[in-house]
VOPAGU-2260 file (C-alpha; in pm, 1 decimal, decimal comma):
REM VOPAGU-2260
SITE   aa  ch    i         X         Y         Z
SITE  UNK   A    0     611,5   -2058,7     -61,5
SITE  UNK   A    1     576,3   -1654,4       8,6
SITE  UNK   A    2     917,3   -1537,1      96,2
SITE  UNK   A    3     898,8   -1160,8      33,9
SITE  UNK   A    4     511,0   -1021,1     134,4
SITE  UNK   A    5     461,6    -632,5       6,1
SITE  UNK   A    6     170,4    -517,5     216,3
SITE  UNK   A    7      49,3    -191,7      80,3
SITE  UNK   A    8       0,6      16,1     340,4
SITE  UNK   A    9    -107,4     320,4     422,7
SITE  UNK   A   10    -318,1     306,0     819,7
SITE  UNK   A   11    -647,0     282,5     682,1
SITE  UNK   A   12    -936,2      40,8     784,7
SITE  UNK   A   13    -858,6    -168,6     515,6
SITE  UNK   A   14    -450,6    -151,0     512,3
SITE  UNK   A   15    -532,3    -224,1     887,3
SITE  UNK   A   16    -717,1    -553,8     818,0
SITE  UNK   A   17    -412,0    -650,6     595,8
SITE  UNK   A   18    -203,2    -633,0     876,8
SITE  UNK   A   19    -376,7    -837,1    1088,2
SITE  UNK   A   20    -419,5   -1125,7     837,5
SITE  UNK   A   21     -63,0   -1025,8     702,6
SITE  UNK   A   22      84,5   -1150,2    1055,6
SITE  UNK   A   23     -85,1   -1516,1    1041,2
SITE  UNK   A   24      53,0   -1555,6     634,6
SITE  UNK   A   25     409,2   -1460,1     755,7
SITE  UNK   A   26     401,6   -1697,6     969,1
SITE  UNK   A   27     320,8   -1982,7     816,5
SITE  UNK   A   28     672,1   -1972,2     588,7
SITE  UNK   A   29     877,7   -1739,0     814,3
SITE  UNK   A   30     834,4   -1471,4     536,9
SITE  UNK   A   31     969,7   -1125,5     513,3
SITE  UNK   A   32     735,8    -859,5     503,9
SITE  UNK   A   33     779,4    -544,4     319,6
SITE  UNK   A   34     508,5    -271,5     419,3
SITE  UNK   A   35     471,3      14,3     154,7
SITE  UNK   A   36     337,0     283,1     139,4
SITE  UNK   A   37     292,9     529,6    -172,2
SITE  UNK   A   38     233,6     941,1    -171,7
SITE  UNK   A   39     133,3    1045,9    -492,2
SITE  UNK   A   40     247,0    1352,4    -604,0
SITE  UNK   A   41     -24,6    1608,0    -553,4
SITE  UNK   A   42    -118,7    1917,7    -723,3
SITE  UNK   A   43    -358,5    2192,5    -682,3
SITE  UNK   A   44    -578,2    2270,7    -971,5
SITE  UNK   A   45    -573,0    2657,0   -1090,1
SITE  UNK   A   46    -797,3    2643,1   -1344,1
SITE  UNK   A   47    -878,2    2471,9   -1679,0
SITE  UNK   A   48    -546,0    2289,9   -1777,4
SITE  UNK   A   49    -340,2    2483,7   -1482,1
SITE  UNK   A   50    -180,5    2316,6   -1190,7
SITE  UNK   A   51     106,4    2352,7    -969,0
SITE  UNK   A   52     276,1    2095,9    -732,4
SITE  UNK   A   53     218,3    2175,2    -353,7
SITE  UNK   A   54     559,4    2079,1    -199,0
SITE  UNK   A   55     436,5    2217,6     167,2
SITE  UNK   A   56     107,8    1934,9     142,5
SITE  UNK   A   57     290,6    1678,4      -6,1
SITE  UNK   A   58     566,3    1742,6     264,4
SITE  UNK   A   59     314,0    1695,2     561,9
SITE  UNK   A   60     113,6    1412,4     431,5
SITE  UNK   A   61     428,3    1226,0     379,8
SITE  UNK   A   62     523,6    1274,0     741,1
SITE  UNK   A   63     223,5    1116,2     837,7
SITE  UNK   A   64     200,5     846,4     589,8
SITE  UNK   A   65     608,0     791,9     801,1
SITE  UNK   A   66     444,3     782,8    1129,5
SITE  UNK   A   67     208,1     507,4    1022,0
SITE  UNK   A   68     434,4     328,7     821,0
SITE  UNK   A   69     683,4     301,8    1126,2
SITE  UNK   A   70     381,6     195,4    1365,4
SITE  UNK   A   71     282,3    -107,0    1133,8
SITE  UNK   A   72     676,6    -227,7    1091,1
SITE  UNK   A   73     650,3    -216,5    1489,9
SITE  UNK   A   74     328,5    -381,5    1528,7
SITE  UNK   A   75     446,4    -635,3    1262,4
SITE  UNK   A   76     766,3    -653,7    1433,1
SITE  UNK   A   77     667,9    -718,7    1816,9
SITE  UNK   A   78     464,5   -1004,4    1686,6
SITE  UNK   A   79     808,6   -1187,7    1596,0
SITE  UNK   A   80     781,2   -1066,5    1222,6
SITE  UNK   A   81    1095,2    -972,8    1002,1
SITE  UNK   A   82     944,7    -628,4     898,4
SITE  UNK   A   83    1099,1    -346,1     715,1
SITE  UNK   A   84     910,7      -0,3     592,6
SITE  UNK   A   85     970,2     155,4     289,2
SITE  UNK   A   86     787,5     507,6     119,9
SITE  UNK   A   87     827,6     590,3    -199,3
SITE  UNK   A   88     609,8     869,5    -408,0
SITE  UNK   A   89     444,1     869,8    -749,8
SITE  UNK   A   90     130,6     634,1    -854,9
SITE  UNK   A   91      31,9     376,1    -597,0
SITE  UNK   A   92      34,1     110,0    -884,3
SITE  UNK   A   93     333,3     226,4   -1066,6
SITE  UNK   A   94     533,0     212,0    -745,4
SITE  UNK   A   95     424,5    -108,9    -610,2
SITE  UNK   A   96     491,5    -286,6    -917,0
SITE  UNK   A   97     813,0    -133,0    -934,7
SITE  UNK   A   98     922,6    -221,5    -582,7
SITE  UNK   A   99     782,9    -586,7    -597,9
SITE  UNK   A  100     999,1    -653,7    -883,1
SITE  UNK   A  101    1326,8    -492,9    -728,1
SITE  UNK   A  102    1288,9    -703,1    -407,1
SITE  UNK   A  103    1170,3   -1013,5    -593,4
SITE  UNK   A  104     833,0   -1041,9    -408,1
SITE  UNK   A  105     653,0   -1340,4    -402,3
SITE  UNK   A  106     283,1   -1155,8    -312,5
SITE  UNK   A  107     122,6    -889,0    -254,1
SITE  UNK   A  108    -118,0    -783,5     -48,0
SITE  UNK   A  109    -381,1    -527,3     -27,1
SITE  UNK   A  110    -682,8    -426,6     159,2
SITE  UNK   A  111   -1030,0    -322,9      -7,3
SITE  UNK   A  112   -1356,3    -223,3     105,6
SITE  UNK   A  113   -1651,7    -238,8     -85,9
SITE  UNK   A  114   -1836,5      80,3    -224,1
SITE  UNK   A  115   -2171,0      74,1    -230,8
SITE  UNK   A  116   -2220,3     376,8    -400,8
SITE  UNK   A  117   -2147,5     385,7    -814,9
SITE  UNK   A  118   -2025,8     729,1    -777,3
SITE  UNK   A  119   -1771,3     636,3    -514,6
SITE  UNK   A  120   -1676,3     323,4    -699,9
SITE  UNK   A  121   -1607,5     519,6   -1043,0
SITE  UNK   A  122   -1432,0     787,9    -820,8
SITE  UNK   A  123   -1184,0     571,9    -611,8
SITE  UNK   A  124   -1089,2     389,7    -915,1
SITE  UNK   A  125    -946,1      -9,0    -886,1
SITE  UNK   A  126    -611,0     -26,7    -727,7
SITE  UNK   A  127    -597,5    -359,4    -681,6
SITE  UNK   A  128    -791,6    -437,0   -1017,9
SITE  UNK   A  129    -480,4    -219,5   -1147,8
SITE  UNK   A  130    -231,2    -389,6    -976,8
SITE  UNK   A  131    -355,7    -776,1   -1055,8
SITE  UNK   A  132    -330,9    -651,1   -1396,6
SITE  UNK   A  133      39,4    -515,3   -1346,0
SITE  UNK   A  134     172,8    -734,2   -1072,1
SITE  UNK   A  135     506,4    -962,6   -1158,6
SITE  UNK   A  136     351,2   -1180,7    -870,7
SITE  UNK   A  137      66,2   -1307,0    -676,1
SITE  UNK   A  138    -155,7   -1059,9    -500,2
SITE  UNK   A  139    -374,6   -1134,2    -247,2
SITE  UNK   A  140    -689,7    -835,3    -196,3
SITE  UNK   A  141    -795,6    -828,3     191,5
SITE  UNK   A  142   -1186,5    -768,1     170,7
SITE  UNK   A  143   -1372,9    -575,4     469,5
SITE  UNK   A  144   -1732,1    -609,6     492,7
């Protein structure tokens, strides 16, 4: 049924959890898995209505958001996975959508943890809320507890 899996992914907890239960759904229909991870564009706030973009940041995080994204193709990849990698930058949501409907994916897949806090739950936002709303396809939300 799932032929092309997007895993968003960026090495966190819950991206990591993904993974894990992104391996046994592969599996099950010989699937190619996409991982993906998104920089967004950052800038640095000087003032009311002010900003600039911060190439030297954005450069570094996306470096490391690289390095991760090449360690989960691998780990995907030594478990007998087809696996490719793929960053992109601009909004996570945005991006995701855009790249599920270029490769024709049949799911995606996200992590999510729970806040327990309202102030943290206003302040992350809903990615995947955002992206069930958006999505041209299935997507499956990875809960850790």
């Amino acid at each position: 049924m799932y032929q092309k899996i997007i895993l968003a992914y960026d090495g966190s907890l819950e991206s990591q959890q993904a993974l894990l239960n992104c391996k046994d759904l592969s599996q099950w229909e010989h699937a190619a898995v996409h991982l993906l991870s998104v920089v967004p564009y950052e800038t640095i706030s000087m003032g009311h209505e002010t900003s600039y973009y911060s190439e030297p940041e954005n450069k570094i995080e996306e470096e490391r958001r690289l390095k991760i994204l090449n360690e989960g193709v691998e780990q995907l990849k030594v478990a007998g996975i087809e696996a490719t990698g793929k960053l992109l930058k601009g909004d996570a949501v945005d991006k995701i959508v855009e790249y599920a409907h270029t490769i024709g994916a049949d799911l995606i897949m996200l992590g999510h943890q729970h806040r327990d806090n309202w102030l943290e739950r206003w302040w992350a936002g809903s990615i995947p809320k955002a992206l069930i709303e958006h999505s041209p396809c299935s997507v499956l939300v990875v809960i850790i507890k």
